[in-house]
py3Dmol code that shows the C-alpha trace and the ligand (Angstrom):
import py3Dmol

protein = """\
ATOM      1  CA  UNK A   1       0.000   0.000   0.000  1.00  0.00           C
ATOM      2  CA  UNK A   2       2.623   2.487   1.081  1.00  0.00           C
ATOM      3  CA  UNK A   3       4.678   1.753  -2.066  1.00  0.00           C
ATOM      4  CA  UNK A   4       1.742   2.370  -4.125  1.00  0.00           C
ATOM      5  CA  UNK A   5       1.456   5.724  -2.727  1.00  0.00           C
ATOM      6  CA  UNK A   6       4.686   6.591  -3.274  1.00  0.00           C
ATOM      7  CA  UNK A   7       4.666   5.516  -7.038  1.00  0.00           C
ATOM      8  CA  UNK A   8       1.396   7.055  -7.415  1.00  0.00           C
ATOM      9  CA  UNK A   9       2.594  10.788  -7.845  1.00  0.00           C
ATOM     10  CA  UNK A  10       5.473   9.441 -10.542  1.00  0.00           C
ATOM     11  CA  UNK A  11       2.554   7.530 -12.507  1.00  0.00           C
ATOM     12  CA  UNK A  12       0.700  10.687 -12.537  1.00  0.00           C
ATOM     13  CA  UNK A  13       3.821  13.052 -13.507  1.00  0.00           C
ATOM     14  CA  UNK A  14       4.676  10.430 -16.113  1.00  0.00           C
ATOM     15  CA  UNK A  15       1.321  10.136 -17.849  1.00  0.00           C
ATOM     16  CA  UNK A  16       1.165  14.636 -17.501  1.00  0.00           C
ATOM     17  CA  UNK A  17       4.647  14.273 -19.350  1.00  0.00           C
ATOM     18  CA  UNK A  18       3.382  12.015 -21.766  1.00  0.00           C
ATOM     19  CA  UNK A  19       0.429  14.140 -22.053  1.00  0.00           C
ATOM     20  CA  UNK A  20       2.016  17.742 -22.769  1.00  0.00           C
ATOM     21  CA  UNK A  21       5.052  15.699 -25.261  1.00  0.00           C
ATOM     22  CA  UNK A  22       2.191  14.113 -27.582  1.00  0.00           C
ATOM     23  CA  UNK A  23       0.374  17.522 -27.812  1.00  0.00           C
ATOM     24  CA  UNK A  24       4.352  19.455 -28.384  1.00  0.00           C
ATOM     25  CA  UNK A  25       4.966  16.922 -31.348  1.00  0.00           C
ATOM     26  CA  UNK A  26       5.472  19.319 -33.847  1.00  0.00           C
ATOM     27  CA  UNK A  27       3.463  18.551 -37.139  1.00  0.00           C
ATOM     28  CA  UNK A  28       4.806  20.133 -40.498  1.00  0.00           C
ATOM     29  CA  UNK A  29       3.808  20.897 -43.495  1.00  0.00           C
ATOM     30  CA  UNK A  30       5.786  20.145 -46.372  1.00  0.00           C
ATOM     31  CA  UNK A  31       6.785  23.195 -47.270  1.00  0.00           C
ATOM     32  CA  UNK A  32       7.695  24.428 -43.482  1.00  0.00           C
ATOM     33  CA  UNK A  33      11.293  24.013 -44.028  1.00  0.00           C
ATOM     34  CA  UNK A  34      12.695  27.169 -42.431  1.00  0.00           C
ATOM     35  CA  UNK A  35      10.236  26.604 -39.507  1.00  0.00           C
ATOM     36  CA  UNK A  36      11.649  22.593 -38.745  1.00  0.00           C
ATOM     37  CA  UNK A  37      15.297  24.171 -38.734  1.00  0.00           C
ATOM     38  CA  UNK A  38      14.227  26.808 -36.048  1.00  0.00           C
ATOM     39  CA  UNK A  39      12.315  24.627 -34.177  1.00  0.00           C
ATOM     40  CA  UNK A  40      15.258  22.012 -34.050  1.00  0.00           C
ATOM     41  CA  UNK A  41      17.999  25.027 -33.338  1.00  0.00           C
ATOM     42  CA  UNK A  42      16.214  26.214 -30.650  1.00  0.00           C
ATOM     43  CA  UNK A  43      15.369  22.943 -28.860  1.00  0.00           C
ATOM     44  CA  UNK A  44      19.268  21.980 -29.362  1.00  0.00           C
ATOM     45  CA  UNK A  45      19.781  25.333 -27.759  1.00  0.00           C
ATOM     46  CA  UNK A  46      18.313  24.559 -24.668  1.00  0.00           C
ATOM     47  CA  UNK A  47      20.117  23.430 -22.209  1.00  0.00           C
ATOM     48  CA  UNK A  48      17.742  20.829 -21.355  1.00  0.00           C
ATOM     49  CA  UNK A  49      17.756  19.036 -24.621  1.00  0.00           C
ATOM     50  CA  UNK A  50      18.825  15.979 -23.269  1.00  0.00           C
ATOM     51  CA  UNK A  51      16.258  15.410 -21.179  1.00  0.00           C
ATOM     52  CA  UNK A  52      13.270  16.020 -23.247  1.00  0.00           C
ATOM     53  CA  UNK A  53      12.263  14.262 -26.293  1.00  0.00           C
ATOM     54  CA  UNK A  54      11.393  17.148 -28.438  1.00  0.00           C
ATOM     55  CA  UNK A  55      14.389  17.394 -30.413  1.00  0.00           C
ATOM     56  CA  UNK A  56      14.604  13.352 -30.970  1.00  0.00           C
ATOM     57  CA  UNK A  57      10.874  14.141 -32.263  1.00  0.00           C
ATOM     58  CA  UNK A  58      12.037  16.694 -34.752  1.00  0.00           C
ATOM     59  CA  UNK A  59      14.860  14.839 -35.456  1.00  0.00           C
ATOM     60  CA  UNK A  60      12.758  12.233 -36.669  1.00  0.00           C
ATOM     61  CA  UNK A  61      10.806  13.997 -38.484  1.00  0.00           C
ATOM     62  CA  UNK A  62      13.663  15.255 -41.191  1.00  0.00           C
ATOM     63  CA  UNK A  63      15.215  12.237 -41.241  1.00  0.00           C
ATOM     64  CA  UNK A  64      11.612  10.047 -42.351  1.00  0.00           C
ATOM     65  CA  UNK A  65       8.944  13.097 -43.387  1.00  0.00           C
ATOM     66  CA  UNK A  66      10.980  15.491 -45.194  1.00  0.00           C
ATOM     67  CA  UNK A  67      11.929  15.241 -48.923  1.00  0.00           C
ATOM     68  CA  UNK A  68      15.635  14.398 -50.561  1.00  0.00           C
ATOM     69  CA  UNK A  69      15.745  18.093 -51.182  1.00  0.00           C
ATOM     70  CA  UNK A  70      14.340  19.290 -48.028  1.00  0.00           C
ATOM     71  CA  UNK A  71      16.442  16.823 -46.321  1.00  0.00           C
ATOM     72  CA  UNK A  72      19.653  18.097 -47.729  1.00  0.00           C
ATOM     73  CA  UNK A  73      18.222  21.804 -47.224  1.00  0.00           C
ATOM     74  CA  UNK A  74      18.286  21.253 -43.426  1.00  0.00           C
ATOM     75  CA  UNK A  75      21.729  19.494 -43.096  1.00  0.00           C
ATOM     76  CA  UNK A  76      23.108  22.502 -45.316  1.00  0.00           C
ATOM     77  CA  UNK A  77      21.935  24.949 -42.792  1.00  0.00           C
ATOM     78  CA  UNK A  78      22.649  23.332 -39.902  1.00  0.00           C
ATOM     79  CA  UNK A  79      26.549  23.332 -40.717  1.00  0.00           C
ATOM     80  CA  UNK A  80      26.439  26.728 -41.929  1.00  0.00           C
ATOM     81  CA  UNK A  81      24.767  28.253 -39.051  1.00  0.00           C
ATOM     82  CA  UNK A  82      27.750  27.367 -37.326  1.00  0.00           C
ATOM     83  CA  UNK A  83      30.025  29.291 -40.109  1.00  0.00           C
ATOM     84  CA  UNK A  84      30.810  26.052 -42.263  1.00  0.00           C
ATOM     85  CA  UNK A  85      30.634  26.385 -45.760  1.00  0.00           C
ATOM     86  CA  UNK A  86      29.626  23.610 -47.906  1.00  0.00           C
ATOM     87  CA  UNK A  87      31.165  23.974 -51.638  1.00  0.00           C
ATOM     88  CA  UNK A  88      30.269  21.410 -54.461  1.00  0.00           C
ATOM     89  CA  UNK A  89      33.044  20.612 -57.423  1.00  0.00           C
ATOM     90  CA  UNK A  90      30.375  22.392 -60.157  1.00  0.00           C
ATOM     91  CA  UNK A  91      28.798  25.021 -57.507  1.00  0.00           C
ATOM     92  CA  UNK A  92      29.704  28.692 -57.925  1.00  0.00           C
ATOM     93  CA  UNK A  93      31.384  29.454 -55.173  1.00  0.00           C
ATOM     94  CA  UNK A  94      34.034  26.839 -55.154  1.00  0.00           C
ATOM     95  CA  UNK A  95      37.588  28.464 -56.097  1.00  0.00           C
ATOM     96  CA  UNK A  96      39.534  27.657 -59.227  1.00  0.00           C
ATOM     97  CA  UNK A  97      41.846  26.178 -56.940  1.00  0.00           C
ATOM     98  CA  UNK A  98      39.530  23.812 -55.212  1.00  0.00           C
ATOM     99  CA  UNK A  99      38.668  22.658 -58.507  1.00  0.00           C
ATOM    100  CA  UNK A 100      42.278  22.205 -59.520  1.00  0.00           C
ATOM    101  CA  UNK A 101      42.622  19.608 -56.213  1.00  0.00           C
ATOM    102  CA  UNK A 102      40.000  18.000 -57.034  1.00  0.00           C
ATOM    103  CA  UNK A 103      40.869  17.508 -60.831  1.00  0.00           C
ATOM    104  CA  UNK A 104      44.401  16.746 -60.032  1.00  0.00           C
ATOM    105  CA  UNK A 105      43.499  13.901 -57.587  1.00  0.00           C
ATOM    106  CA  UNK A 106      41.108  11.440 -59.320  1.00  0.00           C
ATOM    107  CA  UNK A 107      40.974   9.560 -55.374  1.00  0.00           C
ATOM    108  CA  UNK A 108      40.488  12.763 -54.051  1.00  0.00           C
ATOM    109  CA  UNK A 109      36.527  12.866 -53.270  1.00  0.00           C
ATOM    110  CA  UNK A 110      35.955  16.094 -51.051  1.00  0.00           C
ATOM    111  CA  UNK A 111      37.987  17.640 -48.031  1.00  0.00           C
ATOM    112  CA  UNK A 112      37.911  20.236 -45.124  1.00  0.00           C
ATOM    113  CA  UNK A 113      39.855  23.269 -45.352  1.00  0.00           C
ATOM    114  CA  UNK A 114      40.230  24.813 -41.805  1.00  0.00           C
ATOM    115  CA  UNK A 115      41.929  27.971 -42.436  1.00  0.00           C
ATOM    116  CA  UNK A 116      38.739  28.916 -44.289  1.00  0.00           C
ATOM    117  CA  UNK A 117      36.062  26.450 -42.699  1.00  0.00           C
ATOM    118  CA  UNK A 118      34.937  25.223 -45.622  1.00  0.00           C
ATOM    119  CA  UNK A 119      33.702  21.291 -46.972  1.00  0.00           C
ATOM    120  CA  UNK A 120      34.852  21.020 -50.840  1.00  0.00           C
ATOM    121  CA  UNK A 121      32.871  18.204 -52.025  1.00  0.00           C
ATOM    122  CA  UNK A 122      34.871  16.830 -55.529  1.00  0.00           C
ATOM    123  CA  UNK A 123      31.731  15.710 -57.019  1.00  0.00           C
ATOM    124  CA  UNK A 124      33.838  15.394 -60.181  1.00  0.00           C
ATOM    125  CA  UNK A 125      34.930  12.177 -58.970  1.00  0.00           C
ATOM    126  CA  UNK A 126      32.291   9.975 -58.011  1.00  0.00           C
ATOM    127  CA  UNK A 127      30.802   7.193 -59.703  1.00  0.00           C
ATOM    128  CA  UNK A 128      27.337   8.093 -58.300  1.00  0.00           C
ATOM    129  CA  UNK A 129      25.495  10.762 -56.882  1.00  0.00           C
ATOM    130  CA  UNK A 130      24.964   8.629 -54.067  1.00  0.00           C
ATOM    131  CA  UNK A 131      28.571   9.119 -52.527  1.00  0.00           C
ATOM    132  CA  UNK A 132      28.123  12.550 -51.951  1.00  0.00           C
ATOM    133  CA  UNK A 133      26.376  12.447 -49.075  1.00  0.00           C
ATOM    134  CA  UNK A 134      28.695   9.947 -47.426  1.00  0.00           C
ATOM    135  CA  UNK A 135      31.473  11.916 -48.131  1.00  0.00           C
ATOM    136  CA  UNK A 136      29.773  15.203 -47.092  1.00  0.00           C
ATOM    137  CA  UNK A 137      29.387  12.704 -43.443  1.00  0.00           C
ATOM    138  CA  UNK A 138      32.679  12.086 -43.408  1.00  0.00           C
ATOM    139  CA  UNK A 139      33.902  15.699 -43.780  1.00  0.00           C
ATOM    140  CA  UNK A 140      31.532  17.139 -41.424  1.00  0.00           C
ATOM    141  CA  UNK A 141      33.112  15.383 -38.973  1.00  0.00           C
ATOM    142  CA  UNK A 142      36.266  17.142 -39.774  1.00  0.00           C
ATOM    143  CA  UNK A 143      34.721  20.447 -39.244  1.00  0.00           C
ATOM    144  CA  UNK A 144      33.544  19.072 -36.107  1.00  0.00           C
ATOM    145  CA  UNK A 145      36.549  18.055 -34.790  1.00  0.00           C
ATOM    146  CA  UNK A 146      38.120  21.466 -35.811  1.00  0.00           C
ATOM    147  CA  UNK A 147      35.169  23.474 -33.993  1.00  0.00           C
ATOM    148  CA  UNK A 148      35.673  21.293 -31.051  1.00  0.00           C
ATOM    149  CA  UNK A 149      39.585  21.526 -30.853  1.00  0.00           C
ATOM    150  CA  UNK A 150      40.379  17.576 -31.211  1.00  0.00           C
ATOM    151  CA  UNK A 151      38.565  13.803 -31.284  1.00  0.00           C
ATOM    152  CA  UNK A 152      35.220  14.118 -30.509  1.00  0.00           C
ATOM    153  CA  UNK A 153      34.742  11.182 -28.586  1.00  0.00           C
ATOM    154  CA  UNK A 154      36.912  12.536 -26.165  1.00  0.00           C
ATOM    155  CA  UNK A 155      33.725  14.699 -24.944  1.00  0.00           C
ATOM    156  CA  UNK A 156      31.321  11.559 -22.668  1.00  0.00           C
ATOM    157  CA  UNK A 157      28.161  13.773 -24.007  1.00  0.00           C
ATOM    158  CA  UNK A 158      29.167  13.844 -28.008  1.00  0.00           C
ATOM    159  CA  UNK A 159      30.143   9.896 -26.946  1.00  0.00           C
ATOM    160  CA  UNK A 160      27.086   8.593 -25.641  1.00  0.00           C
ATOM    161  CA  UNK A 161      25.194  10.279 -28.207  1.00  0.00           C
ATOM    162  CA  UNK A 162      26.746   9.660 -31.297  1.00  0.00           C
ATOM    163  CA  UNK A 163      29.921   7.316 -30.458  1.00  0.00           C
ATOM    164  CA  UNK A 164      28.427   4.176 -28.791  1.00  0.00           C
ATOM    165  CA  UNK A 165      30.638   2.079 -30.870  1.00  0.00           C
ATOM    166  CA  UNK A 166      35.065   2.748 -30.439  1.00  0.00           C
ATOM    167  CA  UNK A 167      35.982   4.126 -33.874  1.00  0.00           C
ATOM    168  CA  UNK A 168      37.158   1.196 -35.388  1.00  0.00           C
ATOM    169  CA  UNK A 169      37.331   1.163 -39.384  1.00  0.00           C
ATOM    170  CA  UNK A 170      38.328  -1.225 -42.136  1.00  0.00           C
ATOM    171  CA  UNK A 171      40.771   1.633 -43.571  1.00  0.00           C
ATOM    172  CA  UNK A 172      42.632   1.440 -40.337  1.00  0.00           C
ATOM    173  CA  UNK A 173      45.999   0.340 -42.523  1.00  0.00           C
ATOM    174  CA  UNK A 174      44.877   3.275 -45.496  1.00  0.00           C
ATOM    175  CA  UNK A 175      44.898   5.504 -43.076  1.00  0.00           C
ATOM    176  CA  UNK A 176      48.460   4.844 -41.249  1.00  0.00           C
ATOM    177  CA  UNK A 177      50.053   4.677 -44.409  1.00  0.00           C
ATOM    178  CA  UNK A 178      48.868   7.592 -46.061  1.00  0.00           C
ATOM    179  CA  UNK A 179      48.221  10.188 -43.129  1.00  0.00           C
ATOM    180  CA  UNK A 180      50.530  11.902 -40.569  1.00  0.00           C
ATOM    181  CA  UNK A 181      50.347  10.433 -37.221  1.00  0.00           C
ATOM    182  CA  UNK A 182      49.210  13.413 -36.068  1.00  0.00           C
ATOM    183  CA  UNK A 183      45.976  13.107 -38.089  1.00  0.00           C
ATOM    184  CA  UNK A 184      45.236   9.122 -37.348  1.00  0.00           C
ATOM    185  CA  UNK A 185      42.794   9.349 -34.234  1.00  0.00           C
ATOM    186  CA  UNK A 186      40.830  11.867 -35.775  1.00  0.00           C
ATOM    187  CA  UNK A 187      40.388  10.595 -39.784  1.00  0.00           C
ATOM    188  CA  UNK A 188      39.913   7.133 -37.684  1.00  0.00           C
ATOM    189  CA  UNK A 189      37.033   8.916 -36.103  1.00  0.00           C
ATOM    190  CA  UNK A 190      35.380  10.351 -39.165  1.00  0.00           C
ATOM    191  CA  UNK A 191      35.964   6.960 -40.971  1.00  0.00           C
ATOM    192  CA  UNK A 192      34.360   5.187 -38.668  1.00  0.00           C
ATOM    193  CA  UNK A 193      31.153   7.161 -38.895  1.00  0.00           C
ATOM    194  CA  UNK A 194      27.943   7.483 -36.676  1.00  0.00           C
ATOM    195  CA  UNK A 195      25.872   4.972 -34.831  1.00  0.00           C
ATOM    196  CA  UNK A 196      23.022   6.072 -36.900  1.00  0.00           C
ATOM    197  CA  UNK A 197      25.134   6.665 -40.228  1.00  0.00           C
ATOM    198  CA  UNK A 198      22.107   9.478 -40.845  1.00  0.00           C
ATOM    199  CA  UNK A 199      23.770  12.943 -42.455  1.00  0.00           C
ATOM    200  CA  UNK A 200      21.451  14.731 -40.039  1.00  0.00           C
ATOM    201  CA  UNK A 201      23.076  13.545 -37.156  1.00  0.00           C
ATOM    202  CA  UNK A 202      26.282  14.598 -38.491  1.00  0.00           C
ATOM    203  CA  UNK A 203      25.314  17.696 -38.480  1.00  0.00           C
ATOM    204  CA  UNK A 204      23.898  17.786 -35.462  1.00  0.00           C
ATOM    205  CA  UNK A 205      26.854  16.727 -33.734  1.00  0.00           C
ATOM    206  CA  UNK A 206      28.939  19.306 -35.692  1.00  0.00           C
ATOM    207  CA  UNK A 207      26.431  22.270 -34.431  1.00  0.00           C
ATOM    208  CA  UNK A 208      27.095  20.323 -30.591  1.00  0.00           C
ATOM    209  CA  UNK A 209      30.461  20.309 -31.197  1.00  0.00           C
ATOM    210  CA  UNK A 210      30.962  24.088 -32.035  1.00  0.00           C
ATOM    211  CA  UNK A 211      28.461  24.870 -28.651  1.00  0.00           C
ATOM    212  CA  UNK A 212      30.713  22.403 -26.507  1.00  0.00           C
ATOM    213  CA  UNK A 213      33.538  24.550 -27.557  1.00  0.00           C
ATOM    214  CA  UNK A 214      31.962  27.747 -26.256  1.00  0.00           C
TER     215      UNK A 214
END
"""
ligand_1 = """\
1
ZN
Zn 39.310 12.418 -43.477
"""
view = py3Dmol.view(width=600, height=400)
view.addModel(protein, "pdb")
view.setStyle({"model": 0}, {"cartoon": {"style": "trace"}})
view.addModel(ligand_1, "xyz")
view.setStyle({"model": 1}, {"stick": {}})
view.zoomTo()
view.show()
């Protein structure tokens, strides 16, 4: 009896909880792109994010209710909120001497330029439109790693969220041969990729990375 009385309140706080999350599911319309990107900015900018499910929600719904465009819209804006640019091989603003590098190096499929925070994607030399996305993954976690000063999973919060797994990749032996030593934990990291291998949660964790920074 007395333990029922004492789980009685948490019942009740648990079903109000419930309550007040299903009514502050957000529901979008399709064309509500700008408004989803607030929405989730905000709700990452609370401190509380953690602990409330709205951002998961919203999360959820770019990664399964928005279109491929609208999808890519999102991620684009979430790194460049955070002052990373995003340059395509055929865009206009990529330099004539990105394009060069990425001409000049057929393996070469996109890199991160710190000294001018910027994500060159050498669309030039993919095979399918596919990779893109995979490599734009892989160098938004460069630009995360930059913004955050060093390996990511380093931080326990950017861990648990993102870095269940230890970054262990199949290039492990590509990447000692061909990289500085310097550079192995981190390209290790970015190789290895996310729990959820979804491009929004790249960028989510590069807009984290920049606040854990601050
Ligand atoms: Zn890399």
């Amino acid at each position: 009896m007395k333990k029922i009385l004492i789980m009685c309140p948490q019942i009740i706080r648990k079903i109000f909880a419930i309550t007040i999350l299903t009514f502050a599911l957000p529901i979008y319309a399709e064309e509500d792109t700008s408004k989803i990107i607030n929405n989730y900015i905000q709700c990452l900018n609370a401190k509380t994010f953690l602990m409330d499910g709205t951002c998961r929600k919203i999360r959820n719904w770019i990664a399964e209710k928005t279109n491929y465009y609208q999808y890519d819209e999102i991620v684009e804006t979430l790194v460049n909120v955070v002052g990373v640019q995003t340059y395509y091989y055929d865009g206009v603003k990529t330099t004539k001497k990105d394009k060069t590098q990425c001409e000049n190096n057929k393996g070469l499929q996109g890199f991160y330029d710190p000294s001018r925070r910027t994500i060159v994607i050498c669309s030039n030399n993919f095979e399918t439109s596919g990779e893109a996305r995979l490599v734009m993954q892989h160098e938004i976690v460069h630009a995360a790693q930059h913004c955050y000063g060093g390996t990511l999973s380093r931080n326990s919060m950017l861990k648990a969220l993102y870095f269940r797994q230890p970054p262990i990749s199949d290039d492990f032996e590509t990447v000692l041969e061909l990289y500085p030593k310097g550079e192995w934990v981190n390209e290790l990291e970015a190789r290895a990729g996310l729990m959820s291998g979804l491009v929004i949660d790249y960028a989510t964790l590069l807009y984290l990375s920049c606040r854990e920074n601050n």
